[in-house]
N, C-alpha and C positions, 0 to 999 in steps of 0.2 A: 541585396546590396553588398558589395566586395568588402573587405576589411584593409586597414591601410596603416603598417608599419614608418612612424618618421623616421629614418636614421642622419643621423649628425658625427660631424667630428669636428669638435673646438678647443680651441686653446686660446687664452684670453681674451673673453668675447663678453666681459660683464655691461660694456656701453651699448651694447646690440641686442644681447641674446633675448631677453625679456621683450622686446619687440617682436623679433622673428617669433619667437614661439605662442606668444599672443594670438599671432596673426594666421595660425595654421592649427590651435591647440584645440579646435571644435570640429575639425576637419579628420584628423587622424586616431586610429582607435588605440594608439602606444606610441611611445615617444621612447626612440633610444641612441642618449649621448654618449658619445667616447670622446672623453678628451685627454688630449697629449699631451699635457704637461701644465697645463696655466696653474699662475699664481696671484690669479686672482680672484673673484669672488666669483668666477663664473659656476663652479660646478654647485655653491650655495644658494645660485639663484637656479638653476636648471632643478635643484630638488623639489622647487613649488610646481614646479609639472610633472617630475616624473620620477620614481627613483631607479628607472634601468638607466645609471650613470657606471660607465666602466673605464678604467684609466685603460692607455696604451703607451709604452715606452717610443715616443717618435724616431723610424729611421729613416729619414728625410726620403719618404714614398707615401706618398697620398693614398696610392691604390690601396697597398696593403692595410689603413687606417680606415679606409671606407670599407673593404673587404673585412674587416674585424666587425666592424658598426653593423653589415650586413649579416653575419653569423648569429645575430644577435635577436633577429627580428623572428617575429611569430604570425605574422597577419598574411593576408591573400598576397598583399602587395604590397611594397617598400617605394618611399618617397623620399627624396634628400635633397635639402637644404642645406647653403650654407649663412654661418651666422648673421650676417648682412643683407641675406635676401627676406622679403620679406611679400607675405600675398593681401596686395589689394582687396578693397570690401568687393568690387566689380568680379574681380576673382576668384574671389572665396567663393560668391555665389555660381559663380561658372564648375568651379571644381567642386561641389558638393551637389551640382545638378549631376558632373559627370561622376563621382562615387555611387550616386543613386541609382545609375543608370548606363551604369558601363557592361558591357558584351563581355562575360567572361574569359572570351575567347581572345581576347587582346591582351598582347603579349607585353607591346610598350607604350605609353605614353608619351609624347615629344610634346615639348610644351617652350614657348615662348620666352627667351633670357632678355629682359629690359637691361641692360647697363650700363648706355650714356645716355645723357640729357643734357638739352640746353639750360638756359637760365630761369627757364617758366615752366619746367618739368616735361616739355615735352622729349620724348624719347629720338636719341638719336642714331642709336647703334641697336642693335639685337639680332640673337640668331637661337637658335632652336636645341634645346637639351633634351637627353631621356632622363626625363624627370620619375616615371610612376611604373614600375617593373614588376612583373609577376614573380615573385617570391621562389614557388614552387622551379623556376626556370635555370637556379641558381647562378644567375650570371655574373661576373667577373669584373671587376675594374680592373684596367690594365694603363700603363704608361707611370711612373713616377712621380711624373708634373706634369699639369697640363693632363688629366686622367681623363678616362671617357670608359662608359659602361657596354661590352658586348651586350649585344641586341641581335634578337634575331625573329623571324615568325611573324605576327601579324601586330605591325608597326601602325601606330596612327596619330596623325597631327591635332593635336587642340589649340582652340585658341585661347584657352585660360594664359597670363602670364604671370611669372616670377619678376618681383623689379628687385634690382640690387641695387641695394641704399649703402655706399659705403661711408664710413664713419671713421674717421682717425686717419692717419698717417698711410702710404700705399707703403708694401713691402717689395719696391718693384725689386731689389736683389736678390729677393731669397732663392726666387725659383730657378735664380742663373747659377745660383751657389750649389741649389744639391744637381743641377744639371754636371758642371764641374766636379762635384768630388765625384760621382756615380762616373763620370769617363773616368776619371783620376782610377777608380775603383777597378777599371776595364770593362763598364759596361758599354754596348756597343749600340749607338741608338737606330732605330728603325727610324721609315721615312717621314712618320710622321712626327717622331723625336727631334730628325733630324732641323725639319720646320719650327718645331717651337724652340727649340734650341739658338735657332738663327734670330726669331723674332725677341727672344730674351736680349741678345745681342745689340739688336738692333732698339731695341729700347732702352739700353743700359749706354748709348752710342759707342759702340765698338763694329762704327760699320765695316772695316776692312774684314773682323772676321765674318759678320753676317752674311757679306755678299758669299763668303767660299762658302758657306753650310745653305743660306738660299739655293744656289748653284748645284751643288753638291744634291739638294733635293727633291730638286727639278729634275737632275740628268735620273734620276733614280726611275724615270716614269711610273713609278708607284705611288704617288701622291690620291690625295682625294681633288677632286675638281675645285671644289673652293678651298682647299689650301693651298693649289698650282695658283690661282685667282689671286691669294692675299699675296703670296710671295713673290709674285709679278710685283704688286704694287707697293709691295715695303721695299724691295731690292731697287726699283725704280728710284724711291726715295733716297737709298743708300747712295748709289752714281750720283743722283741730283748733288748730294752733298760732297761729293769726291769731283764736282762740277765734271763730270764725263757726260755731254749732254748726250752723246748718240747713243750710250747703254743705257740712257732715261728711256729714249723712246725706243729703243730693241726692246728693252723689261716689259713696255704697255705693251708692246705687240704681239708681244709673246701669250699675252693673256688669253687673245683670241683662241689660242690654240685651244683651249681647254674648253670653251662654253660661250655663249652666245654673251656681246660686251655688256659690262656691268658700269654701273653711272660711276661710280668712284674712280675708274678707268679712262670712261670718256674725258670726266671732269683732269685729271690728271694729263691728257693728252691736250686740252684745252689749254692748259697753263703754260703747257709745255711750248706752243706758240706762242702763245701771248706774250713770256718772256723773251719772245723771240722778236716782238712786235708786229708776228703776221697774226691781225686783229681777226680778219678773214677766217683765216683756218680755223683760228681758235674760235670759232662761232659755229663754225660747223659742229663742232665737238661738243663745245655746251650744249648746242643746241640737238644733238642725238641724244644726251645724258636725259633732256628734260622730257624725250619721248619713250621714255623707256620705261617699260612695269618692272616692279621690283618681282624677283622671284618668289612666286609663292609659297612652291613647293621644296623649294632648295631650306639646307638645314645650317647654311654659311650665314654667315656675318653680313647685316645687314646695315650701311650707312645711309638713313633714309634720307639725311641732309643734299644728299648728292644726285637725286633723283628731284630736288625740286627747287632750293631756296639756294645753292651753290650756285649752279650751273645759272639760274634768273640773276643772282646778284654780280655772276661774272659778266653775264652777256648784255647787263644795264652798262657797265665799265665799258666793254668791246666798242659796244655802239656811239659811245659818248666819246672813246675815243678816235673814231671815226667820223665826229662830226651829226651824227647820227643821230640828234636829241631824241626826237620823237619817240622811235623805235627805243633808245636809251630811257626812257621815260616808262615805257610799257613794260618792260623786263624788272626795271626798281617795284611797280608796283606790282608785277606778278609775284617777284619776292617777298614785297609785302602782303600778301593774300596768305602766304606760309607764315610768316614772321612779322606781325605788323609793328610788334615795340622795337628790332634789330636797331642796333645804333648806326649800323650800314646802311639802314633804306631811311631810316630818317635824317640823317645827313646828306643824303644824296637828294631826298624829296626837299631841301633846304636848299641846295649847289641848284636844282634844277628851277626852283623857283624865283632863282635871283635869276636865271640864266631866262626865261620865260618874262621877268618883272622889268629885265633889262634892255628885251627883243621888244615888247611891248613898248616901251620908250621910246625906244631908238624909232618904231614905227609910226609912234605920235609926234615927233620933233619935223619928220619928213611931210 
């Protein structure tokens, strides 16, 4: 059986950390926190699991915080968490079948990132992290923000997942801020910098500059395929809101370039009519979104909503607005088959029953 290093980096993480660590502390044969600075009772609570707790003076780079956390470690293989993630009982038992029973000879572990949800927990976003690294490999975290661990050798998918529960307030400026002072600094970002750079932007809404760094990282043809894929579709968003409709739909189309179409695409191109009022086209589009497998093997961002309860709950609307009850009738309740409590399908199975309550009348009065 392999031995398995947790490594951490937290900083004020007392509403969380006790959960995560609970939830992987019979899992891992050492547990080791670095944290950067908190002032609060986190590092008092992290000494009831472990006492390799090592301070880091933070210089607004993650890599190097994880790369210290990692220097640190003693076992076959290294695991990292962060303080908000936390592993399922379903999982647990996945990942201590796979500790019991892992091939030495594998190098990384990629494992399942749960981190949207609907209302009723089911998962609506997730894509695939290198979660569990051979130690002996000494691999590197690179990037400042938005970090990702070189991997090399003999890579393999599990389907154990990590779900991220987050808890408090989002820090959605930090990451735009050390992006900014590190250019400030003259650091020069590479293409995948250049991507999340754009998307910080575009989430903090500064889409004027997002589109030039999207842009700017596309023309780079260095991109990975699903981040040519995202940046399609957040730059799409960007025109949308600079109401430039025909850079809307150049952004979707461009996405083809890169890999076979993705539902979140189709579904975008669907709207993209609809707003237009050609109901037609826009059926078309949902209606490829709804036939489409999610990729299995791709390690991108996955929005599962758009492969099945988007695309039915549009194309119930399409139909209906075409007169089209029936057909509009069969799409609300396909999307109920995904989502039976939605307050969309059951307001619309209320619109359609007065609509059916009323046909029915009108049929018994003749």
């Amino acid at each position: 059986m392999i031995t398995i290093s947790l490594c951490m980096i937290v900083k004020n993480e007392e509403r969380v950390i006790a959960r995560c660590l609970d939830s992987v502390k019979d899992i891992v044969d050492e547990i080791i926190i670095v944290d950067t600075g908190s002032r609060d009772r986190t590092k008092e609570i992290c000494k009831k699991y472990t006492d390799k707790i090592f301070d880091f003076q933070w210089m607004d780079d993650f890599s190097a915080a994880r790369n210290y956390s990692y220097s640190k470690a003693a076992k076959d293989y290294i695991l990292w968490l962060d303080a908000d993630d936390i592993i399922l009982e379903e999982d647990r038992a996945k990942f201590k079948d796979l500790k019991a029973n892992l091939d030495p000879s594998v190098d990384t572990v990629m494992m399942k990132y749960n981190v949207g949800f609907d209302e009723e927990g089911k998962v609506t976003l997730s894509y695939y992290r290198e979660r569990l690294s051979k130690r002996a490999n000494n691999y590197r975290w690179i990037e400042p923000v938005h970090e990702y661990l070189e991997k090399s050798g003999n890579i393999i998918n599990s389907d154990i997942c990590i779900t991220h529960r987050k808890d408090g307030p989002s820090s959605s400026g930090r990451n735009l801020s050390i992006y900014e002072k590190n250019i400030a600094r003259g650091m020069k970002l590479s293409p995948r910098g250049l991507f999340y750079y754009a998307r910080e932007l575009f989430y903090n809404g500064r889409y004027d500059e997002a589109i030039k760094y999207f842009e700017e990282f596309l023309d780079t043809g260095l991109g990975w395929a699903e981040d040519n894929i995202s940046a399609c579709h957040l730059l799409a968003n960007c025109y949308d809101v600079r109401k430039e409709r025909a850079k809307v739909f150049k952004s979707l189309i461009r996405s083809f370039e890169y890999d076979a179409p993705r539902a979140e695409i189709c579904c975008q191109l669907g709207d993209y009519y609809f707003e237009n009022g050609d109901y037609e086209r826009a059926i078309s589009w949902y209606k490829l979104a709804t036939k489409l497998d999610k990729p299995s093997d791709s390690w991108g961002f996955i929005s599962h909503d758009y492969y099945d309860f988007i695309p039915s709950i549009q194309l119930c609307v399409c139909y209906d607005r075409l007169g089209k009850t029936e057909e509009a009738i069969k799409y609300n309740n396909k999307a109920g088959e995904y989502k039976p409590n939605s307050p969309a399908v059951l307001h619309n199975k209320r619109y359609f029953d007065k609509i059916l309550k009323e046909r029915e009348d009108k049929n018994g009065a003749e």
